[in-house]
mmCIF file of the N, C-alpha and C atoms, coordinates in Angstrom:
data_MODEL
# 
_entry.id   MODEL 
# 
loop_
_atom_site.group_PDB 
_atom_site.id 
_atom_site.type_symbol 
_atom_site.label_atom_id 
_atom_site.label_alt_id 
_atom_site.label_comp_id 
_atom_site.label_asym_id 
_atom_site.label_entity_id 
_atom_site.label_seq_id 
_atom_site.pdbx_PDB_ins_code 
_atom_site.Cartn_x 
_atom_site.Cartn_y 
_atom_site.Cartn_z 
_atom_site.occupancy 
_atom_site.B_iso_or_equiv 
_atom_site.pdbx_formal_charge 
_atom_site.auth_seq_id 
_atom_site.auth_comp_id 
_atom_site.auth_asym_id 
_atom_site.auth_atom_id 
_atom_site.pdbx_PDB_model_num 
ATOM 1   N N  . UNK A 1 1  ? -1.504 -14.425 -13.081 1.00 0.00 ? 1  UNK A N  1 
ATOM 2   C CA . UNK A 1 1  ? -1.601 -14.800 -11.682 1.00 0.00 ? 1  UNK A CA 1 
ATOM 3   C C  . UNK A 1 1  ? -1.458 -16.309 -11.525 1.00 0.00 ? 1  UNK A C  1 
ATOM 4   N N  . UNK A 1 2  ? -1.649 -16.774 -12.512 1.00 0.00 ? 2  UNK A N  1 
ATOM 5   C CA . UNK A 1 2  ? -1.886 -18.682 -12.308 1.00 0.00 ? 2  UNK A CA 1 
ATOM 6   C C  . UNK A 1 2  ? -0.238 -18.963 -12.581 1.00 0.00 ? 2  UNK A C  1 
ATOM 7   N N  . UNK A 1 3  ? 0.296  -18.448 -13.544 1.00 0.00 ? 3  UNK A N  1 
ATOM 8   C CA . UNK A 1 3  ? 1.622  -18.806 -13.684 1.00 0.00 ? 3  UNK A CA 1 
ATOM 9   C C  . UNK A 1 3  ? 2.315  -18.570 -12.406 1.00 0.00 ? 3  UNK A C  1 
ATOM 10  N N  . UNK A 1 4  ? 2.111  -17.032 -11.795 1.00 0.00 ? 4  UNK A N  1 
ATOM 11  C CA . UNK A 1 4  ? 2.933  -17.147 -10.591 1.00 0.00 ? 4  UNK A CA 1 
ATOM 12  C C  . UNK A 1 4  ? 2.588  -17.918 -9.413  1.00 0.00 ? 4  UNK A C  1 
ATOM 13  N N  . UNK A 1 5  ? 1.131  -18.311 -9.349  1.00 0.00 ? 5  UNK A N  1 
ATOM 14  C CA . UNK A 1 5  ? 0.869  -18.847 -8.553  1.00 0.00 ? 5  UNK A CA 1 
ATOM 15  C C  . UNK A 1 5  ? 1.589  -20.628 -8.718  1.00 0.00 ? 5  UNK A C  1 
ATOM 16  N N  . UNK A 1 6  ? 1.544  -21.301 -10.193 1.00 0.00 ? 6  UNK A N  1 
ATOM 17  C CA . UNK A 1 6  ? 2.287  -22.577 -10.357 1.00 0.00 ? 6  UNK A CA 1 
ATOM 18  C C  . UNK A 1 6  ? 3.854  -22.273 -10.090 1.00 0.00 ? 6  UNK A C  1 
ATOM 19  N N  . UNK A 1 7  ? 4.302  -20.985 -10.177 1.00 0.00 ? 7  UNK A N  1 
ATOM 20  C CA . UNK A 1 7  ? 6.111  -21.024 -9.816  1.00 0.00 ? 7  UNK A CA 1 
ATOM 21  C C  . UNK A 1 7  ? 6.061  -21.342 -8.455  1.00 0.00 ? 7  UNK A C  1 
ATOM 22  N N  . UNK A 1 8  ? 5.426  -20.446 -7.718  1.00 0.00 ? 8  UNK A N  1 
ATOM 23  C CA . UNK A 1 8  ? 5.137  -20.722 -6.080  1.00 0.00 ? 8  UNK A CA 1 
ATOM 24  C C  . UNK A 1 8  ? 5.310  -22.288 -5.711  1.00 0.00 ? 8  UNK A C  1 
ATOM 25  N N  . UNK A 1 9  ? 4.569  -22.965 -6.399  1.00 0.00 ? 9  UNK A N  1 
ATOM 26  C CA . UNK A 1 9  ? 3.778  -23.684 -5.842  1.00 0.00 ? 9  UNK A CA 1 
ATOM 27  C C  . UNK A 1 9  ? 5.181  -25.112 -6.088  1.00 0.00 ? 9  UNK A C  1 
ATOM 28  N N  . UNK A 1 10 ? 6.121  -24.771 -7.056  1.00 0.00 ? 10 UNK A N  1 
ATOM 29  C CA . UNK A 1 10 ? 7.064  -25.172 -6.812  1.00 0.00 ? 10 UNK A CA 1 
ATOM 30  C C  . UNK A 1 10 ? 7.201  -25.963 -9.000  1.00 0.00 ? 10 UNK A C  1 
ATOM 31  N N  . UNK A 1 11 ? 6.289  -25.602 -9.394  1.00 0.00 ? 11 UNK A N  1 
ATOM 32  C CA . UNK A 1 11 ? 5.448  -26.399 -10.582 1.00 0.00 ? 11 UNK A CA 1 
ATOM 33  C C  . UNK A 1 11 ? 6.793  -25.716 -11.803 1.00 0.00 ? 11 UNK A C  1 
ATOM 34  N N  . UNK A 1 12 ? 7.055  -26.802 -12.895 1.00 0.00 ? 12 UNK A N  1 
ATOM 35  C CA . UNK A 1 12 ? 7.947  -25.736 -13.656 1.00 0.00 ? 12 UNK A CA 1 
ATOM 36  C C  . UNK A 1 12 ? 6.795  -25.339 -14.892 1.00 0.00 ? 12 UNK A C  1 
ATOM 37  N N  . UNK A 1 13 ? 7.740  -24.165 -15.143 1.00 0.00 ? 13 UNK A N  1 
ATOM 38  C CA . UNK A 1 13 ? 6.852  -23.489 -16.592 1.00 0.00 ? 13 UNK A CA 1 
ATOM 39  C C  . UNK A 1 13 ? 7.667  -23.652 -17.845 1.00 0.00 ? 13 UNK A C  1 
ATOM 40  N N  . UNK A 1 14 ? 6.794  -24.192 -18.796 1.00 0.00 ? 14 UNK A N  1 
ATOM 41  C CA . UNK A 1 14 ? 7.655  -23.568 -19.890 1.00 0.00 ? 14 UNK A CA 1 
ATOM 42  C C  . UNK A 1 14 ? 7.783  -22.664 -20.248 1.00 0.00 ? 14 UNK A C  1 
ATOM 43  N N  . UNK A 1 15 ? 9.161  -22.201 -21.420 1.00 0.00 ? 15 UNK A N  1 
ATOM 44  C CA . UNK A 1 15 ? 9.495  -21.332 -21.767 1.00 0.00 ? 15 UNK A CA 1 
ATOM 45  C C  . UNK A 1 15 ? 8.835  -20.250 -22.347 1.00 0.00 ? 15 UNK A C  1 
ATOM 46  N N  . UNK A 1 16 ? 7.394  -20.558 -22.789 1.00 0.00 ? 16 UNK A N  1 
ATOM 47  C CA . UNK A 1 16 ? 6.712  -19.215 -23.059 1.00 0.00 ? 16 UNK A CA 1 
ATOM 48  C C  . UNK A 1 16 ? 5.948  -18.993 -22.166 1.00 0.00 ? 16 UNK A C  1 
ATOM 49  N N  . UNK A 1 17 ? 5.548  -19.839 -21.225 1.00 0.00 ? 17 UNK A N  1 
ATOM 50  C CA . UNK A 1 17 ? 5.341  -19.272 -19.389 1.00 0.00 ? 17 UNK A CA 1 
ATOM 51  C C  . UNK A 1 17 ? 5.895  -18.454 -18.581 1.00 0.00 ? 17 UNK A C  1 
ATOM 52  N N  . UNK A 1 18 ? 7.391  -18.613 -19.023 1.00 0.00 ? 18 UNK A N  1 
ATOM 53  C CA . UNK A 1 18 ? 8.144  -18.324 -18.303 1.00 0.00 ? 18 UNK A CA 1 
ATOM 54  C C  . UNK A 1 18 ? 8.469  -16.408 -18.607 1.00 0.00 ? 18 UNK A C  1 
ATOM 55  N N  . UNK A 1 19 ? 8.586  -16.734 -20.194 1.00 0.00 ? 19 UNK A N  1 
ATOM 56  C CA . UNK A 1 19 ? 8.842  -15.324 -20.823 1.00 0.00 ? 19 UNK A CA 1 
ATOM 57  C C  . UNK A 1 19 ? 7.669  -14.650 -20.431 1.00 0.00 ? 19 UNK A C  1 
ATOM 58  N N  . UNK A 1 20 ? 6.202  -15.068 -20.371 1.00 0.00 ? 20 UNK A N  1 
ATOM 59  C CA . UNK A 1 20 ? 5.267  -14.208 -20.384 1.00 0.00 ? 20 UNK A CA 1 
ATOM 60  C C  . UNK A 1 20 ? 4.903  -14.012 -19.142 1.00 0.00 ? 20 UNK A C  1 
ATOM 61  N N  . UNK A 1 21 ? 5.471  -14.261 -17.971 1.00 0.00 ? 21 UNK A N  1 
ATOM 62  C CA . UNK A 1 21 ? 5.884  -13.989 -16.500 1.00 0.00 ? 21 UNK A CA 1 
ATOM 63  C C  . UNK A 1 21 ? 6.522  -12.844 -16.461 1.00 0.00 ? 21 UNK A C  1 
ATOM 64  N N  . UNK A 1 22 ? 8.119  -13.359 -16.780 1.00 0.00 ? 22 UNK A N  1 
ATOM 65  C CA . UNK A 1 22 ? 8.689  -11.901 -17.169 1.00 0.00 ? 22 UNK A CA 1 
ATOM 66  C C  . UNK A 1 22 ? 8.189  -11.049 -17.363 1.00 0.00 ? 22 UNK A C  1 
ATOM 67  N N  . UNK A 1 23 ? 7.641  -10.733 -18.772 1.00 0.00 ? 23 UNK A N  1 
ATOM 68  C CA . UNK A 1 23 ? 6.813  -9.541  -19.269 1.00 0.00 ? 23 UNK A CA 1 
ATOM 69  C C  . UNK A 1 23 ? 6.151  -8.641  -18.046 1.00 0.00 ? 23 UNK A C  1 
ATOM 70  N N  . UNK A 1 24 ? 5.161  -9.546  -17.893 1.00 0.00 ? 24 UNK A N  1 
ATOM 71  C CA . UNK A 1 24 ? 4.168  -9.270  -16.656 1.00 0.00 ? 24 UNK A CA 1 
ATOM 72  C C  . UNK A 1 24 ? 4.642  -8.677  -15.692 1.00 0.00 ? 24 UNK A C  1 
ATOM 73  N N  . UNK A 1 25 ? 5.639  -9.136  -15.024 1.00 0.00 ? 25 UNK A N  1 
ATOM 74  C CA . UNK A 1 25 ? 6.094  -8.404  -13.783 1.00 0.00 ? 25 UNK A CA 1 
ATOM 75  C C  . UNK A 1 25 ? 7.139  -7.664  -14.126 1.00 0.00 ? 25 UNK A C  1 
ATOM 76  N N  . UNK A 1 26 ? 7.823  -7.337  -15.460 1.00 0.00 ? 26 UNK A N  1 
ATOM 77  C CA . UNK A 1 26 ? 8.356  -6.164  -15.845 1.00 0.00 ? 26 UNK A CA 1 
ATOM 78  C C  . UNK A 1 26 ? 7.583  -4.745  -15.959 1.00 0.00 ? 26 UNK A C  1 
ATOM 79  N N  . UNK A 1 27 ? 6.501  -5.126  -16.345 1.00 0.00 ? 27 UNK A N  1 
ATOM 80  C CA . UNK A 1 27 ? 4.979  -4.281  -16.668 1.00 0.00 ? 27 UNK A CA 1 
ATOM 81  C C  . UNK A 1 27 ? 4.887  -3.649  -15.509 1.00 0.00 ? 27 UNK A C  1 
ATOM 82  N N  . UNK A 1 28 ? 4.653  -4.465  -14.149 1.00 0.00 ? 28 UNK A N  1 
ATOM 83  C CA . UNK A 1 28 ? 4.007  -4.461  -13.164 1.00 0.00 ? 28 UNK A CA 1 
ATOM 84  C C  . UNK A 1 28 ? 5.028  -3.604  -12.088 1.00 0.00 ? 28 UNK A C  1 
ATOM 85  N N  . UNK A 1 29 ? 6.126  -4.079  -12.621 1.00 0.00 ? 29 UNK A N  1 
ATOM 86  C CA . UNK A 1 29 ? 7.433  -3.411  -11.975 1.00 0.00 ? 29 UNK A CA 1 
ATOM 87  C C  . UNK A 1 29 ? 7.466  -1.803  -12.340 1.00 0.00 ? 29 UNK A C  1 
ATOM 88  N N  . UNK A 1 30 ? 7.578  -1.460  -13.470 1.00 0.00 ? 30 UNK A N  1 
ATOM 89  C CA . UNK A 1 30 ? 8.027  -0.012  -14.240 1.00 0.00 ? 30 UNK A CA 1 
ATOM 90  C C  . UNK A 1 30 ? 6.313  0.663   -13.803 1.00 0.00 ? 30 UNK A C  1 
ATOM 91  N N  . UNK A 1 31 ? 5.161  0.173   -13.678 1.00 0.00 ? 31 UNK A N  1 
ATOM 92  C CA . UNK A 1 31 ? 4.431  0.522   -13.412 1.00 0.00 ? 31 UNK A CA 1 
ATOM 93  C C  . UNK A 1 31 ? 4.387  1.287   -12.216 1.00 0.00 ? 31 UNK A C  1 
ATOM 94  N N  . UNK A 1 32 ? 5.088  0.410   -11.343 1.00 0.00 ? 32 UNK A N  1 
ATOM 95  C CA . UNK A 1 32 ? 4.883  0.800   -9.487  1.00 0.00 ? 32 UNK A CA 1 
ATOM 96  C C  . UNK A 1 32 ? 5.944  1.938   -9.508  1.00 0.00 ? 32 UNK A C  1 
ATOM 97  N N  . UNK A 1 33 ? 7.131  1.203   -10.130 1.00 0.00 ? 33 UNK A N  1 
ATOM 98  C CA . UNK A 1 33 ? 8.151  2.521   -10.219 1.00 0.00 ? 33 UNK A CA 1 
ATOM 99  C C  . UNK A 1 33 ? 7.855  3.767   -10.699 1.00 0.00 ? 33 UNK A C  1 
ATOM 100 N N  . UNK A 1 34 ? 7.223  3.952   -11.618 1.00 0.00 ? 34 UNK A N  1 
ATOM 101 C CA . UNK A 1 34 ? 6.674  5.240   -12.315 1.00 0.00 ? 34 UNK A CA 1 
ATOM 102 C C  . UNK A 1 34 ? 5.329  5.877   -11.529 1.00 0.00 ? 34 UNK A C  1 
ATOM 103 N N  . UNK A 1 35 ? 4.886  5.082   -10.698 1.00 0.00 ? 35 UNK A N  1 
ATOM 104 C CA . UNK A 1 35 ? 3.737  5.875   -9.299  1.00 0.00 ? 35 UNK A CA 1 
ATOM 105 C C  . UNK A 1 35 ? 4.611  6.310   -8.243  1.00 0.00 ? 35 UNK A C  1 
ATOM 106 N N  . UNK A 1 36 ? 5.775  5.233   -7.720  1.00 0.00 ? 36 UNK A N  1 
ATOM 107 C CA . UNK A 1 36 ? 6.060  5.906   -6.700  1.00 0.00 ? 36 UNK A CA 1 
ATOM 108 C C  . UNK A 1 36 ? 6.787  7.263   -6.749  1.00 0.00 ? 36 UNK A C  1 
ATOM 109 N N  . UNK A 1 37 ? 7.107  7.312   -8.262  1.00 0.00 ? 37 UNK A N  1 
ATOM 110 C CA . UNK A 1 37 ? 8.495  8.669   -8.442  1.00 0.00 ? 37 UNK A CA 1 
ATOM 111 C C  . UNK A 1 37 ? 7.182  9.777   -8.789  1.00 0.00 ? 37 UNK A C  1 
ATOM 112 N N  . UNK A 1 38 ? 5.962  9.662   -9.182  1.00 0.00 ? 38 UNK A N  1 
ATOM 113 C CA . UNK A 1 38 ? 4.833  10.700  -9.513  1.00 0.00 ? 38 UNK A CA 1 
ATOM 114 C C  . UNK A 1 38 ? 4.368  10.761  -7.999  1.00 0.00 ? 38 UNK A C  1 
ATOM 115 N N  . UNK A 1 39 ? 4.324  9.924   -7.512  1.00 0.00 ? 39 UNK A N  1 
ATOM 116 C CA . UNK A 1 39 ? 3.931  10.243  -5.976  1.00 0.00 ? 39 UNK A CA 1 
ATOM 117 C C  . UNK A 1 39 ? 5.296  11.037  -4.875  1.00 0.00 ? 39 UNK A C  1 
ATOM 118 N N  . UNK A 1 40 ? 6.432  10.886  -5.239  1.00 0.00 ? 40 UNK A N  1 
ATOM 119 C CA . UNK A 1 40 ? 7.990  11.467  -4.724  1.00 0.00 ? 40 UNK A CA 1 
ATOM 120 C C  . UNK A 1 40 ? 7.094  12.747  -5.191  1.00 0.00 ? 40 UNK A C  1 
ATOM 121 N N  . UNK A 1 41 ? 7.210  12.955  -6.113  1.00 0.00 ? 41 UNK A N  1 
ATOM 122 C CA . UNK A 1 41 ? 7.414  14.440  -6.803  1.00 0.00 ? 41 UNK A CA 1 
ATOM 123 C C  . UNK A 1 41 ? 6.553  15.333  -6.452  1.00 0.00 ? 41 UNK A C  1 
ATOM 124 N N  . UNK A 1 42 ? 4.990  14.557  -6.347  1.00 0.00 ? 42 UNK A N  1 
ATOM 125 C CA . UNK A 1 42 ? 3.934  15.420  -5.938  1.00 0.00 ? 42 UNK A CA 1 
ATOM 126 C C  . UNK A 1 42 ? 4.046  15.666  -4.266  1.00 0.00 ? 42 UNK A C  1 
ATOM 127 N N  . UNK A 1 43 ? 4.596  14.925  -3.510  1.00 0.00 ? 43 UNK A N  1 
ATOM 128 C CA . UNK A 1 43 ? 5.041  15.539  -2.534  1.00 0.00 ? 43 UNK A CA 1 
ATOM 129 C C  . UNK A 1 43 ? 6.166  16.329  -2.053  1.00 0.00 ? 43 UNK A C  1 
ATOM 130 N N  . UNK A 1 44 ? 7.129  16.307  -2.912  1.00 0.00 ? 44 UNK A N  1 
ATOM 131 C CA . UNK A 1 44 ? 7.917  17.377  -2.898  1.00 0.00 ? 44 UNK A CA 1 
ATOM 132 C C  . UNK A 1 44 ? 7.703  18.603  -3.339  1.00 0.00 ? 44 UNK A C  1 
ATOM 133 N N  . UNK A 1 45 ? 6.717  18.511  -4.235  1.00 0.00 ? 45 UNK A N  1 
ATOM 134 C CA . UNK A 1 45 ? 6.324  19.771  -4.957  1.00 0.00 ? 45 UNK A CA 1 
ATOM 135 C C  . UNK A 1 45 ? 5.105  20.456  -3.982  1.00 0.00 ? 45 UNK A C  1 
ATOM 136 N N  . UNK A 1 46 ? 4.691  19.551  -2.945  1.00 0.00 ? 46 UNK A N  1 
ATOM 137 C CA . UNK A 1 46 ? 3.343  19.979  -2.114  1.00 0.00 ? 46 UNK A CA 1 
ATOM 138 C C  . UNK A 1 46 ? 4.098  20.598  -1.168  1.00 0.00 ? 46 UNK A C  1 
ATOM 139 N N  . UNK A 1 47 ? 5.484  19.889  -0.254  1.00 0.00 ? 47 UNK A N  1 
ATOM 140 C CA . UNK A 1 47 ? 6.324  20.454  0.595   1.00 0.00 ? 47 UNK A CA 1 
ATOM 141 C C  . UNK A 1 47 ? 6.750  21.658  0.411   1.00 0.00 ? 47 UNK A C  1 
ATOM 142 N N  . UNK A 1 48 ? 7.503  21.598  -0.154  1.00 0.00 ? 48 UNK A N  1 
ATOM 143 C CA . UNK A 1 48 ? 8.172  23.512  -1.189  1.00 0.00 ? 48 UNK A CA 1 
ATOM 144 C C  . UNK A 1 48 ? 6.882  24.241  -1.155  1.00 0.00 ? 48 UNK A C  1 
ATOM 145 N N  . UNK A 1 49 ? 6.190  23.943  -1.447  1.00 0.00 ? 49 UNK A N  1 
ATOM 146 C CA . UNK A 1 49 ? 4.609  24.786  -2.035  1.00 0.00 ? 49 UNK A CA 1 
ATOM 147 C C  . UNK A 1 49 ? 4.478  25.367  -0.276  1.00 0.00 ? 49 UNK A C  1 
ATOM 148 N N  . UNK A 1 50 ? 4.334  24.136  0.544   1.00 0.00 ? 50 UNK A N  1 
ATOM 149 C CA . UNK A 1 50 ? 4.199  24.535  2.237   1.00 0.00 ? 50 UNK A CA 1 
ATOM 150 C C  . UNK A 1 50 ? 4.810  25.642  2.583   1.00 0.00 ? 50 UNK A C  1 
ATOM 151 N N  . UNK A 1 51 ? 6.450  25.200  2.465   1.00 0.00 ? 51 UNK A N  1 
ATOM 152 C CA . UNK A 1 51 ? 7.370  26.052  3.044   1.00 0.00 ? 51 UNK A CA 1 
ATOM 153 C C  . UNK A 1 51 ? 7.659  27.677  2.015   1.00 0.00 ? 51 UNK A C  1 
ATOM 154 N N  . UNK A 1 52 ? 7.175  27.507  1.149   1.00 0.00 ? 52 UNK A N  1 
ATOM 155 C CA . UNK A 1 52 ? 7.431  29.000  0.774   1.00 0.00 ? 52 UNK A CA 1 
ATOM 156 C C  . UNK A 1 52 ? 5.981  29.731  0.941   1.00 0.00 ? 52 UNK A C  1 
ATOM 157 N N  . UNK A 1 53 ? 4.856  28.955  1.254   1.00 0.00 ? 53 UNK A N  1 
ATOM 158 C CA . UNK A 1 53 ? 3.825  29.561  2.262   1.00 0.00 ? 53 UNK A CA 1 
ATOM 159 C C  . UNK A 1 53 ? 4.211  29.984  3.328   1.00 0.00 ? 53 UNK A C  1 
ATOM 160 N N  . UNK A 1 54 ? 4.685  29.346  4.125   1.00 0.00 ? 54 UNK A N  1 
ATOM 161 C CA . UNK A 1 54 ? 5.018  29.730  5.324   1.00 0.00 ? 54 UNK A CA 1 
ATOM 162 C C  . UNK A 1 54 ? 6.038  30.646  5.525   1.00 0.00 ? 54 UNK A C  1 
ATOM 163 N N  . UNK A 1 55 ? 6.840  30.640  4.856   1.00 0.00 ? 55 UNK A N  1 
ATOM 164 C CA . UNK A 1 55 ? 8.009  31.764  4.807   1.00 0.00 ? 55 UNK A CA 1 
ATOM 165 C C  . UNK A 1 55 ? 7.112  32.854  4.603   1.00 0.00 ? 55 UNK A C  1 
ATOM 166 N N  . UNK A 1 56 ? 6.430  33.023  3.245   1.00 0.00 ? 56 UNK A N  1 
ATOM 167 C CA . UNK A 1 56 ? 5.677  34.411  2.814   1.00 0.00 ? 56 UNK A CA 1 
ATOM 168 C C  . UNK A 1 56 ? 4.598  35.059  4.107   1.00 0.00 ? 56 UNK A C  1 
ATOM 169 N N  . UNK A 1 57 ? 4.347  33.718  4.684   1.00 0.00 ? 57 UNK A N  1 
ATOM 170 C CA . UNK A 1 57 ? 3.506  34.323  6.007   1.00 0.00 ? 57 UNK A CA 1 
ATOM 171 C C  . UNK A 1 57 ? 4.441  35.047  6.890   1.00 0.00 ? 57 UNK A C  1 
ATOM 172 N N  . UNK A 1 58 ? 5.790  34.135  7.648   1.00 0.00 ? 58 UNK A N  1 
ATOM 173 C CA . UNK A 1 58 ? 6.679  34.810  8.305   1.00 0.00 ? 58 UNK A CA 1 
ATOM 174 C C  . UNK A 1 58 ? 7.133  36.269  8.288   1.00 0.00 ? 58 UNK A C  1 
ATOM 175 N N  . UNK A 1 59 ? 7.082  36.245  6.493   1.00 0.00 ? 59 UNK A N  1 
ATOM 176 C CA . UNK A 1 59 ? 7.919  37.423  6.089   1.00 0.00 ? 59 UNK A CA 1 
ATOM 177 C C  . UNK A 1 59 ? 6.815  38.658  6.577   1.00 0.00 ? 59 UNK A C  1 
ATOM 178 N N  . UNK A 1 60 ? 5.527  38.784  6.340   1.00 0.00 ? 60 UNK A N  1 
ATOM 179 C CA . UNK A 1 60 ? 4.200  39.086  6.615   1.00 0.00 ? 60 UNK A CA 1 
ATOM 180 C C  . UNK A 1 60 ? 3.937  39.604  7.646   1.00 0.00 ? 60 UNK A C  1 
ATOM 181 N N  . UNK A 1 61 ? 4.043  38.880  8.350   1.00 0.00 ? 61 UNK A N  1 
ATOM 182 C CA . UNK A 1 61 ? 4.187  39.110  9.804   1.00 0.00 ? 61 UNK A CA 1 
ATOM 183 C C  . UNK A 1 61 ? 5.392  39.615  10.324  1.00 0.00 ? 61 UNK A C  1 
ATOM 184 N N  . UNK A 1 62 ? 6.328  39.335  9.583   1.00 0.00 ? 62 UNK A N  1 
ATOM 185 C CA . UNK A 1 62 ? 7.400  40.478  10.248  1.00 0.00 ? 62 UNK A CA 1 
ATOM 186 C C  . UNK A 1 62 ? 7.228  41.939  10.011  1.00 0.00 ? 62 UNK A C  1 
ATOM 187 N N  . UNK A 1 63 ? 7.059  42.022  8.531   1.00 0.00 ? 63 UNK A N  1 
ATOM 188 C CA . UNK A 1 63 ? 6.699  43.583  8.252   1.00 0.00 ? 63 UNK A CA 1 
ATOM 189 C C  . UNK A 1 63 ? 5.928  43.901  9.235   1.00 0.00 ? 63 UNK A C  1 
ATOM 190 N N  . UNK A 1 64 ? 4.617  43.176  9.087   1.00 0.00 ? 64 UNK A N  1 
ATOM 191 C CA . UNK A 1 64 ? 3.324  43.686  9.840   1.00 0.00 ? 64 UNK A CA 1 
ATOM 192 C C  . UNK A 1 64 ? 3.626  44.481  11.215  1.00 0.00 ? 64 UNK A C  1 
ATOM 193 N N  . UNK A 1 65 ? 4.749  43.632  12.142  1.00 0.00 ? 65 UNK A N  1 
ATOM 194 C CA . UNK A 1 65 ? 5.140  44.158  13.376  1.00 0.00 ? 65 UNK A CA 1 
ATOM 195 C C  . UNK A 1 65 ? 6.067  45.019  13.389  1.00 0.00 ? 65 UNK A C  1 
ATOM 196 N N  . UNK A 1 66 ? 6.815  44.913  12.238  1.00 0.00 ? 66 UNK A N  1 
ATOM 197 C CA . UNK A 1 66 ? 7.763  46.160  12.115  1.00 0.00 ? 66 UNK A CA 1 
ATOM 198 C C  . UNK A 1 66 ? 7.162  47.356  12.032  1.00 0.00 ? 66 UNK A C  1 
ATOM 199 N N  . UNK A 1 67 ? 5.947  47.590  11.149  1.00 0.00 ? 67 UNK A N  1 
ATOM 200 C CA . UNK A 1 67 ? 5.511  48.638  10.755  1.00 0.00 ? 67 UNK A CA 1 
ATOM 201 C C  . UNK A 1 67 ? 4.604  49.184  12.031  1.00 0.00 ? 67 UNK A C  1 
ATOM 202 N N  . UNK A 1 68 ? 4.039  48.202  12.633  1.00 0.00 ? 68 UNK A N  1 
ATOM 203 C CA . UNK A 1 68 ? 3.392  48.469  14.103  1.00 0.00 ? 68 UNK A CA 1 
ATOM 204 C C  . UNK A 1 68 ? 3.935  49.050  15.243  1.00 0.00 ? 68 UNK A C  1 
ATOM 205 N N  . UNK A 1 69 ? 5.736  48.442  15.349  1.00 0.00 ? 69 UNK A N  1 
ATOM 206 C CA . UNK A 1 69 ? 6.235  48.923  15.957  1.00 0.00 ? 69 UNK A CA 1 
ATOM 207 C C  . UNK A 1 69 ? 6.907  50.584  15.702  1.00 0.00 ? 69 UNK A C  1 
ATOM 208 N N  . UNK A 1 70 ? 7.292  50.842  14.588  1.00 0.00 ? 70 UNK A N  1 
ATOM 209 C CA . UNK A 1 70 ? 7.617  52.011  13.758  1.00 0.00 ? 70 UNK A CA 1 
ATOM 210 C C  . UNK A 1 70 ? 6.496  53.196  14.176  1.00 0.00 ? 70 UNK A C  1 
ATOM 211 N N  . UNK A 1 71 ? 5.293  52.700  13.814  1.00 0.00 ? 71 UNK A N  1 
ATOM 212 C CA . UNK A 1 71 ? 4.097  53.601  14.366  1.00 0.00 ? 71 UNK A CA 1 
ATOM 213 C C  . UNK A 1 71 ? 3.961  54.320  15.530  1.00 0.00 ? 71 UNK A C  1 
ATOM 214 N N  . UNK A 1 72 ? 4.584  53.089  16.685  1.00 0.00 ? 72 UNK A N  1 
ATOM 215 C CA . UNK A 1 72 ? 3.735  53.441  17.843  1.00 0.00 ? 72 UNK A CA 1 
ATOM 216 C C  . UNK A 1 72 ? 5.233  54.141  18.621  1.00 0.00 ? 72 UNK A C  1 
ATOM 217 N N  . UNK A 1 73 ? 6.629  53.960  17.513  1.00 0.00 ? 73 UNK A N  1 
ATOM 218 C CA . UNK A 1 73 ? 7.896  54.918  18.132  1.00 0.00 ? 73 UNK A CA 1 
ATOM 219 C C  . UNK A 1 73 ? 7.766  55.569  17.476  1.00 0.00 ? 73 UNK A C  1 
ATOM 220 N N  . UNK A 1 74 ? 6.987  56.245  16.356  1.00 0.00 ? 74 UNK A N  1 
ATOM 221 C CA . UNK A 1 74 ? 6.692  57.936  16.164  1.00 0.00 ? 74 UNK A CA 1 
ATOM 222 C C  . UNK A 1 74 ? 5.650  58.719  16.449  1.00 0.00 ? 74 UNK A C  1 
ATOM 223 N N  . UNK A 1 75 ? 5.161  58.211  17.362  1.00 0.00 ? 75 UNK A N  1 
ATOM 224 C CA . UNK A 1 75 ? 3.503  58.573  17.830  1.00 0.00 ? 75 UNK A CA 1 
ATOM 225 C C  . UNK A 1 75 ? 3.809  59.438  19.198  1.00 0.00 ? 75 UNK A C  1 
ATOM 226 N N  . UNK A 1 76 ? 2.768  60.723  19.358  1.00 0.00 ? 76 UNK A N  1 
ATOM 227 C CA . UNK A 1 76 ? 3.168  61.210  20.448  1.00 0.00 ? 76 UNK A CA 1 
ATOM 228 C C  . UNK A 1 76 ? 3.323  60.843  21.845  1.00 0.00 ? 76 UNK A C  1 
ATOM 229 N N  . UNK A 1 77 ? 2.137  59.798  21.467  1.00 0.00 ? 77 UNK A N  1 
ATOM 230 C CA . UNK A 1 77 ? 2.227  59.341  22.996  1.00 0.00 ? 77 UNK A CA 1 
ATOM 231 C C  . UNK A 1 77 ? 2.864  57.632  23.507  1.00 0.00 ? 77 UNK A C  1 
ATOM 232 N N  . UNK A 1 78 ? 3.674  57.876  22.627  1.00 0.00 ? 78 UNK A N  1 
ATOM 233 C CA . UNK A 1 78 ? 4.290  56.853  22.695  1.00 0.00 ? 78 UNK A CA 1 
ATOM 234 C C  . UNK A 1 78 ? 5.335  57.054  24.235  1.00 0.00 ? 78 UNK A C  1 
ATOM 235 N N  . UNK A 1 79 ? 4.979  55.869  25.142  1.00 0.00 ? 79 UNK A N  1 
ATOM 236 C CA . UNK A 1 79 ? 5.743  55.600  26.398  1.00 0.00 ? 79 UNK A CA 1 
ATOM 237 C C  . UNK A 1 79 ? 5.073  57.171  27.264  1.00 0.00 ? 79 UNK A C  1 
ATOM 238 N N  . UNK A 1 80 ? 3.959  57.171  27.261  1.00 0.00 ? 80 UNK A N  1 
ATOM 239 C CA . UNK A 1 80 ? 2.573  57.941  28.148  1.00 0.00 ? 80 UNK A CA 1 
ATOM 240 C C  . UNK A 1 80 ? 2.795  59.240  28.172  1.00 0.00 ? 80 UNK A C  1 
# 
């Protein structure tokens, strides 16, 4: 933090300042990158997870009314 804070600040570093900057925010870099693609994924994988809930409900409910409706057009007193 002090090194980046002396680049800021306009200050030069030497060369093993400089390399061990690098490092650091290479670290810091592949770090964030490798959360945000575990964080991509776990929400894509939560989405799909949604939507094939919801389909299986749809589907559910379609039978459900199909079979309701089926019932009540072989029933005697169907239409009084």
């Amino acid at each position: 933090m002090k090194l980046l804070s002396r680049l800021v600040q306009g200050r030069n570093l030497s060369r093993r300042e400089h390399n061990l900057l690098v490092r650091a925010l290479g670290r810091t870099l592949t770090l964030t990158l490798s959360l945000t693609l575990t964080l991509t994924l776990t929400l894509t994988l939560a989405l799909t997870l949604t939507l094939t809930l919801t389909l299986a409900l749809t589907l559910t409910l379609t039978l459900t009314l199909t079979l309701t409706l089926t019932r009540c057009a072989c029933s005697p007193t169907w239409g009084g």
